[in-house]
C-alpha angles and dihedrals in degrees: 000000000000095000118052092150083093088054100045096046089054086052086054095232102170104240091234081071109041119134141175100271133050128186139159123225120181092334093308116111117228113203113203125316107006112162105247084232090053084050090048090051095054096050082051093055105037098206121186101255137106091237160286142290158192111195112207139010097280116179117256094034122123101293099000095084111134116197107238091019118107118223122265124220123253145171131223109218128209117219132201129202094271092060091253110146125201126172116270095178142340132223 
């Protein structure tokens, strides 16, 4: 697909945290570069959002390492149906 702005906006991924990548896990929408640990966490958990997210492409995140780099940090952010973000978890 070109266009993923009609998918994300369906998913209701609030624009300030689109990213380059959108999945769905268990009914729950990741947006870009969330840790599969941090995505294990939150089907343990079962809270009551629509999702999480990485904005971004920060260094350091799932796919994005850079030898030679060192990591940035980051946070993954939950996201209810209104759009409100709040941090799930920091790396």
């Amino acid at each position: 697909m070109n266009d993923l702005a009609p998918i994300k906006r369906k998913l209701g991924v609030p624009p300030a945290l689109q990213s380059c990548h959108t999945a769905v896990v268990e009914g729950y929408v990741i947006e870009g570069h969330v840790p599969a640990d941090v995505i294990d966490r939150v089907l343990r958990e079962r809270p009551s959002v629509v999702g999480l997210a990485v904005p971004g492409m920060p260094v350091g995140s799932p796919g994005m390492e850079a030898p030679g780099q060192a990591p940035e940090r980051y946070q993954v952010l939950a996201f209810d149906q209104k759009g409100r973000a709040t941090v799930y978890t920091s790396r």
